[in-house]
C-alpha positions as CSV (number, residue, x, y, z in Angstrom):
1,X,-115.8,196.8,-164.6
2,X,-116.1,199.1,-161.7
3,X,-113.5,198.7,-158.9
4,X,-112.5,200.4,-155.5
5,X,-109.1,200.4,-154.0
6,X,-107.7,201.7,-150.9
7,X,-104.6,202.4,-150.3
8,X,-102.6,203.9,-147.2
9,X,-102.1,206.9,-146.2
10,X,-100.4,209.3,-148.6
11,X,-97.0,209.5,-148.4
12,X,-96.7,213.1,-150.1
13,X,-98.3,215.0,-147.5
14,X,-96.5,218.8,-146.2
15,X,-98.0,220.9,-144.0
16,X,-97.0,224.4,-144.4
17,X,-97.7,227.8,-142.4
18,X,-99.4,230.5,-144.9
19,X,-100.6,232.9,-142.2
20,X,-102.5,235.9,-143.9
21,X,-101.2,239.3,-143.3
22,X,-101.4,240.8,-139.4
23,X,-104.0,243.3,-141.1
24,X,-105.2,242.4,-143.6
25,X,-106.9,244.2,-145.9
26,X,-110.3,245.0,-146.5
27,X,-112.3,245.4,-149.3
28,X,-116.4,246.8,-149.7
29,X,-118.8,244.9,-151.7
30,X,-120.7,247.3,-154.0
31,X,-124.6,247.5,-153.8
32,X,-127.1,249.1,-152.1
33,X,-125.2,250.4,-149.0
34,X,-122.0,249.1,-148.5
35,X,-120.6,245.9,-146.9
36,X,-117.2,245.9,-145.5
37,X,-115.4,242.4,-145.8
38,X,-111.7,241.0,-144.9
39,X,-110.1,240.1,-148.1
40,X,-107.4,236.9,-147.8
41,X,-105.9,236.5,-151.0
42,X,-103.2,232.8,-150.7
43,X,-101.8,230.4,-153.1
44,X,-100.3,226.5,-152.4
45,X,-97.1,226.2,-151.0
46,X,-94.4,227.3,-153.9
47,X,-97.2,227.7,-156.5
48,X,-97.2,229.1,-160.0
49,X,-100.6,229.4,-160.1
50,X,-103.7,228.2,-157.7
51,X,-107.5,227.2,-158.5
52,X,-109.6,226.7,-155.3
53,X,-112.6,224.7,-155.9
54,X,-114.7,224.0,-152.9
55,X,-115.2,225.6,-149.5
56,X,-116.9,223.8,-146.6
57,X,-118.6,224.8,-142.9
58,X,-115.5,225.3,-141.3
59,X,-114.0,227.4,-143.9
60,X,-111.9,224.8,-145.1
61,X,-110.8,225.3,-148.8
62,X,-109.9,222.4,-151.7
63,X,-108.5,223.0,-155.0
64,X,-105.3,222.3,-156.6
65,X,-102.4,224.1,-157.5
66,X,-99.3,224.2,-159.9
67,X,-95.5,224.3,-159.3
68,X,-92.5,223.3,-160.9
69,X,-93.2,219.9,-160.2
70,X,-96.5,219.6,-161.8
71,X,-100.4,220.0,-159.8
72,X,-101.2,219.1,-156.7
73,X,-104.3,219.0,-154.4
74,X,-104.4,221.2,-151.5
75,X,-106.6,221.6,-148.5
76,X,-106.6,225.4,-146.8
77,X,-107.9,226.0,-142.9
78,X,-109.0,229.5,-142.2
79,X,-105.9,229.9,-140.2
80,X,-104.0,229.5,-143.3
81,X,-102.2,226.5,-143.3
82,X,-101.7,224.1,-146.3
83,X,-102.2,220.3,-146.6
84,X,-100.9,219.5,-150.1
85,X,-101.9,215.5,-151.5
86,X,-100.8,214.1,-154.6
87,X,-102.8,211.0,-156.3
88,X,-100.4,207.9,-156.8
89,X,-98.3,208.1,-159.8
90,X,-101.2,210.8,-160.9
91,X,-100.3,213.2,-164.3
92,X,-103.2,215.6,-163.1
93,X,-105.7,215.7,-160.0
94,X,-108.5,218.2,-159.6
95,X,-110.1,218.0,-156.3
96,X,-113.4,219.7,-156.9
97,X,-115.5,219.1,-153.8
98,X,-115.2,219.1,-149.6
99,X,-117.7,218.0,-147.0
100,X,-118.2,219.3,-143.3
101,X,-116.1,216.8,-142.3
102,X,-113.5,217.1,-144.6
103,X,-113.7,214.4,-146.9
104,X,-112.7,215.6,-150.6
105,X,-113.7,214.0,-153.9
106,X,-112.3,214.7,-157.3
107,X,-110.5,213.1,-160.3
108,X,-107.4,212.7,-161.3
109,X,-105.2,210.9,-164.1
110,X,-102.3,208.3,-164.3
111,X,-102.2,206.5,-167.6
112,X,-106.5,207.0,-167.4
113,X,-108.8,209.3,-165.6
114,X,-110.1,208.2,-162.1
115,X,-112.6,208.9,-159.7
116,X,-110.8,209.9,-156.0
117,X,-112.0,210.0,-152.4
118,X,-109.7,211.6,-150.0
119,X,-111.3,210.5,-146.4
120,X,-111.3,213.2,-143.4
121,X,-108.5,210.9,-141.9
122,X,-106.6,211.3,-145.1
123,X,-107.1,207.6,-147.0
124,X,-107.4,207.4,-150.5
125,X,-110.0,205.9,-152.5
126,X,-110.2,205.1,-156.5
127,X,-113.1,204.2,-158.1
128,X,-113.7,203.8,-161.8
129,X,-117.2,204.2,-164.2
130,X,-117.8,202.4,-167.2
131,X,-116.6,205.0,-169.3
132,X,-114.2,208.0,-168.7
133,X,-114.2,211.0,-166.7
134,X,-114.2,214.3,-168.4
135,X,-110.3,215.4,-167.4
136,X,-110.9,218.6,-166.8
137,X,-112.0,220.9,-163.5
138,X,-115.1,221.9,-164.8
139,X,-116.6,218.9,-164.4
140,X,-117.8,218.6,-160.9
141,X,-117.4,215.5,-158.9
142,X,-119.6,216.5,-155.7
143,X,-119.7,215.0,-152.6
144,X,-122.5,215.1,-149.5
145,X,-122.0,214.8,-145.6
146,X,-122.9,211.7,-146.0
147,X,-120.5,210.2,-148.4
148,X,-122.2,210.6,-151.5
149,X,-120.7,211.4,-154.6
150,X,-121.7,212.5,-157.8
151,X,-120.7,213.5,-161.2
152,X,-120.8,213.1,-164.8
153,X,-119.2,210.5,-167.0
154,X,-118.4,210.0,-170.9
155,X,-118.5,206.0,-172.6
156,X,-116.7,207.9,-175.5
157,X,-120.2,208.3,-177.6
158,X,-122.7,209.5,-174.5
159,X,-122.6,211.3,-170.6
160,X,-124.2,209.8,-167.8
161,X,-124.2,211.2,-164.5
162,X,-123.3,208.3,-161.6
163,X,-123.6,208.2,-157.8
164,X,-121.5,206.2,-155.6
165,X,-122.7,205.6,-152.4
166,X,-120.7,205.4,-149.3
167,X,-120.2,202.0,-149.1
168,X,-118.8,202.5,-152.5
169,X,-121.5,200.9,-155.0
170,X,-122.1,203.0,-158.0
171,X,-125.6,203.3,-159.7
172,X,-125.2,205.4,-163.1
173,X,-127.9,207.8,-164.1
174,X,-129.6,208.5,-167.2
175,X,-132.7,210.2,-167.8
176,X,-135.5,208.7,-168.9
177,X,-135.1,208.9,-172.8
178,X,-132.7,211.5,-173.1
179,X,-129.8,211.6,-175.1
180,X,-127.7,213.1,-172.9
181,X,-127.5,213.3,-169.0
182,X,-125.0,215.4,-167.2
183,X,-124.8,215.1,-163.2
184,X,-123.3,218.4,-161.5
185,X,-124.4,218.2,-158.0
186,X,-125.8,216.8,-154.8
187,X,-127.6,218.4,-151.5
188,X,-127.1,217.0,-148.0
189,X,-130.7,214.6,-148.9
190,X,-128.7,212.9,-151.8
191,X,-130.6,215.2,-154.4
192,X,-128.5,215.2,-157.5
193,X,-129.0,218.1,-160.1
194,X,-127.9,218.2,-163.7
195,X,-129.6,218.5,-167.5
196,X,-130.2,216.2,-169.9
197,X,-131.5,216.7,-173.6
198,X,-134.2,215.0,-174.8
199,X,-134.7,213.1,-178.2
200,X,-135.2,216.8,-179.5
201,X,-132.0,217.7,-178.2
202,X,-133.5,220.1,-176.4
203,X,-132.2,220.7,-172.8
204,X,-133.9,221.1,-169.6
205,X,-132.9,220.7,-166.0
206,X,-133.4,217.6,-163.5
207,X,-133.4,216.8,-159.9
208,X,-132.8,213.2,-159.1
209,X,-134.4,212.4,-155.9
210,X,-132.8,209.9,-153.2
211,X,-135.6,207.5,-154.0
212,X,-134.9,207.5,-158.1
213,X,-137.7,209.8,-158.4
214,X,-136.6,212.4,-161.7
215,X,-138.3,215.5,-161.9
216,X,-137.7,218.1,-164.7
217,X,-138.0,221.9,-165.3
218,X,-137.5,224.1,-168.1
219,X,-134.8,227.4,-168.3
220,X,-136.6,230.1,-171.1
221,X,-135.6,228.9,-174.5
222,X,-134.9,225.5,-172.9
223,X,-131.1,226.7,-173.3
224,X,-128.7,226.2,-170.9
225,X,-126.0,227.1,-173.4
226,X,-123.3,225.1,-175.3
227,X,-121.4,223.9,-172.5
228,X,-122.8,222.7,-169.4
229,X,-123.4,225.1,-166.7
230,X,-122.3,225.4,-163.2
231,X,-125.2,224.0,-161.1
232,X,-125.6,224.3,-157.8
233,X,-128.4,222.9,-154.9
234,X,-128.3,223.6,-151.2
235,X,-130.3,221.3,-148.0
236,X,-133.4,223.5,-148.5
237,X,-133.6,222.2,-152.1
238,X,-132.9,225.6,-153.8
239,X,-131.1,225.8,-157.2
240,X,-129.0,227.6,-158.7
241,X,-127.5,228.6,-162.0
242,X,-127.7,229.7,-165.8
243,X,-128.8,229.8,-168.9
244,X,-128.5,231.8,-172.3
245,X,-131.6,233.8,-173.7
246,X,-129.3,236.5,-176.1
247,X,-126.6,236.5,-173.5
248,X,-126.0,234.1,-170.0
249,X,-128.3,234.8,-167.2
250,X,-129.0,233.4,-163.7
251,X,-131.8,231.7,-162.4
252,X,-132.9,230.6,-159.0
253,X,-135.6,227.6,-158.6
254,X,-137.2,227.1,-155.4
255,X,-137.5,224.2,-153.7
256,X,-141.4,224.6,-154.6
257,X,-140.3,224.5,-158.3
258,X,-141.0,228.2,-158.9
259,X,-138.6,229.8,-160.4
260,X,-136.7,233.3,-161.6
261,X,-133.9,234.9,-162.7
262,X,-132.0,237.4,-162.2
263,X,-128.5,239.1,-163.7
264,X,-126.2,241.7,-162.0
265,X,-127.2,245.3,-163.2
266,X,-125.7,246.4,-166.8
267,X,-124.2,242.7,-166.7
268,X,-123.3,241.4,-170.6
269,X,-123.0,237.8,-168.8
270,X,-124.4,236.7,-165.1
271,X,-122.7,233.2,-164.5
272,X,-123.9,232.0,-160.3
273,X,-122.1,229.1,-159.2
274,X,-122.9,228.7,-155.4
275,X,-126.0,229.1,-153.0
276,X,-125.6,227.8,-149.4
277,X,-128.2,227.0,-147.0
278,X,-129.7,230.3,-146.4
279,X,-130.2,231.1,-150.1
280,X,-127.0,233.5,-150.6
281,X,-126.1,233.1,-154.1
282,X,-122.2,234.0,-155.4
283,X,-121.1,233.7,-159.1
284,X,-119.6,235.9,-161.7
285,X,-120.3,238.8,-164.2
286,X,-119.2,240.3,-167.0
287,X,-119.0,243.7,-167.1
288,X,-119.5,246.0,-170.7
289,X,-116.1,245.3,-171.5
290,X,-116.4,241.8,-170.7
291,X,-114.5,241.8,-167.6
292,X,-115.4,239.2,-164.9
293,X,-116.2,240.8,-161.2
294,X,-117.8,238.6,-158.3
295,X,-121.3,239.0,-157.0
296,X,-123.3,237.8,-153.4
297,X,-127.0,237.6,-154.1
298,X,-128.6,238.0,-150.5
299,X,-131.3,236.0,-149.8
300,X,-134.0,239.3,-149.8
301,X,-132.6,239.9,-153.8
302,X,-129.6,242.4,-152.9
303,X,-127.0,242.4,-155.2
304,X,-123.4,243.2,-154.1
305,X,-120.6,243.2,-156.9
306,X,-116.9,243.0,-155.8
307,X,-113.3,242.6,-157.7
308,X,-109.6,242.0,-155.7
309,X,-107.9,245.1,-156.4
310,X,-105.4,244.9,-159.6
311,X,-107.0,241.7,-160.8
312,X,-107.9,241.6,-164.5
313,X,-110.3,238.8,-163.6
314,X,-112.5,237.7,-160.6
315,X,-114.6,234.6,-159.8
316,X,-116.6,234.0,-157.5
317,X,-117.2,230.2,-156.9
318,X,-118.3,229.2,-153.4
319,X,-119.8,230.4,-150.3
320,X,-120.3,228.4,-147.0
321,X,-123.4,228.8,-144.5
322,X,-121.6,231.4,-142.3
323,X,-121.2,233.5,-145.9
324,X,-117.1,233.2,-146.2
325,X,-116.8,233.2,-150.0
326,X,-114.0,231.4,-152.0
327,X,-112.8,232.2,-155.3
328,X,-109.6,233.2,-158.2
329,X,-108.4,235.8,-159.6
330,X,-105.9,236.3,-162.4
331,X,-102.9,239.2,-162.0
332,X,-101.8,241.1,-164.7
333,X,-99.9,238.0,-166.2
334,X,-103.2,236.1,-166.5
335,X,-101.8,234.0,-163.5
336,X,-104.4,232.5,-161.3
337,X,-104.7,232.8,-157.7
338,X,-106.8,232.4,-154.4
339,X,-108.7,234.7,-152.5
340,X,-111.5,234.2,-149.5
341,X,-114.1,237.0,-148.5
342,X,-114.7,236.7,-144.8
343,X,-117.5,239.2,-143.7
């Protein structure tokens, strides 16, 4: 049975000064001339490792992060300073999406998995499915400006996508005869993307419109690989994201439905994850030797490649409308961190 409870105010809440450096360093995107950005690299308040998520207008930044006391949630300003939030009595959280205002949704897990809704003002908000949700941060719960959330679910045997609408009702989604329907985002009109296979198994990708209306489109191959991809839409409608023809390639649809793709130059793998409202799309690459690197996709088709200095691994994963770009990285000990492009 689905329910919604509100509680008070977290308790857990420490604000903490992380001011970047007085100069901070700078690093130059790679492409055709190039573009000089301030590089921030951070991580939570005592943390062992940090995994930013989300980034929103204001260049606010969600994720969580680990210490010696377990995960936590964290919110980041551009001025640097840290809001860490716990769930009640939670084993895991994993915020995975912010608005403009603020407002972050997620999941997280006490003796089962949850939905969460951390308001602007800093309430908390559970909500449940009629099922499970996948524990894990690579399964986007995505919220709207306007309160809508979205994400996928799992009844043990099948996904569903659901959305819950502000006033907390939850309609589930499933795709007209499919077998298999996987919700991974929502635009500012309450357009929710995902794929869904059909009775063939084969996949293809779907917009939900605010009305119910599904529409679907085909990747080549009608592969979008064994795991679901990241998915991404912005307010114009655009989407983002990839698929596997002999090796993982992007693709952009317009809002039109035409559609291409498009991989980083002597890429093995081209993985976008992000497009914001002017069309500039971020993601990640691998490189001959399998190395991942960052991209930015311009809105013309430019392609600039970056990587934090020292990093044995960077990821791209989010890019506001003023073009600040959030991602990790992993040091030399595989450990994971945050970092922020800020041209």
């Amino acid at each position: 049975m689905l329910r919604s409870n509100l509680l008070s105010l977290l308790a857990c809440l420490t604000v903490a000064s992380a001011q970047p450096p007085a100069k901070p360093p700078r690093l130059h995107l790679q492409g055709a001339g190039e573009r000089p950005v301030q590089v921030i690299l951070f991580d939570g308040p005592g943390a062992t490792e940090t995994y930013p998520s989300s980034i929103n207008k204001a260049g606010t930044v969600t994720g969580f992060y680990a210490d010696a006391n377990g995960g936590h949630g964290f919110l980041r300003d551009l001025a640097g300073y840290f809001v860490t939030f716990d769930a009640p009595a939670s084993q895991n959280i994993y915020p995975s999406s912010i608005n403009s205002a603020g407002a972050v949704a997620g999941n997280f897990t006490d003796t089962s998995q949850h939905g969460f809704l951390r308001t602007a003002g800093g309430q908390w908000i559970t909500f449940d499915v009629p099922g499970t949700f996948p524990n894990s941060s690579q399964n986007p719960i995505c919220i709207n400006d306007a309160g809508t959330i979205t994400g996928p679910y799992f009844t043990g045997t099948e996904f569903y996508g659901f959305v819950r609408a502000a006033d907390g009702t939850i309609t589930r989604l499933s795709y007209p005869e499919s077998t298999y329907t996987f919700a991974a985002g929502i635009n500012g009109s309450g357009t929710v993307i995902g794929i869904y296979n059909d009775a063939g198994f084969n996949s293809h990708g779907f917009l939900r419109a605010p009305d119910g209306k599904w529409h679907s489109y085909d990747v080549p191959d009608d592969n979008f690989g064994f795991f679901p991809p990241a998915l991404s839409i912005n307010n114009s409608g655009e989407v983002v994201g990839s698929y596997f023809q002999g090796g993982t390639q992007g693709f952009l649809r317009a809002a039109g439905g035409s559609f291409m793709t498009f991989d980083v130059t002597g890429a093995a793998g081209t993985m976008p994850s992000s497009v914001n409202s002017t069309g500039a799309v971020v993601g990640s690459y691998q490189d001959s030797s399998f190395t991942y690197h960052g991209f930015l996709r311009t809105p013309a088709g430019d392609v600039y490649t970056f990587s934090i200095p020292n990093a044995i691994g960077t990821y791209a994963l989010g890019i506001n409308d003023s073009g600040v770009i959030v991602g990790s990285y992993q040091d030399s000990s595989y450990a994971s961190h945050g970092f922020l492009l800020i041209p």
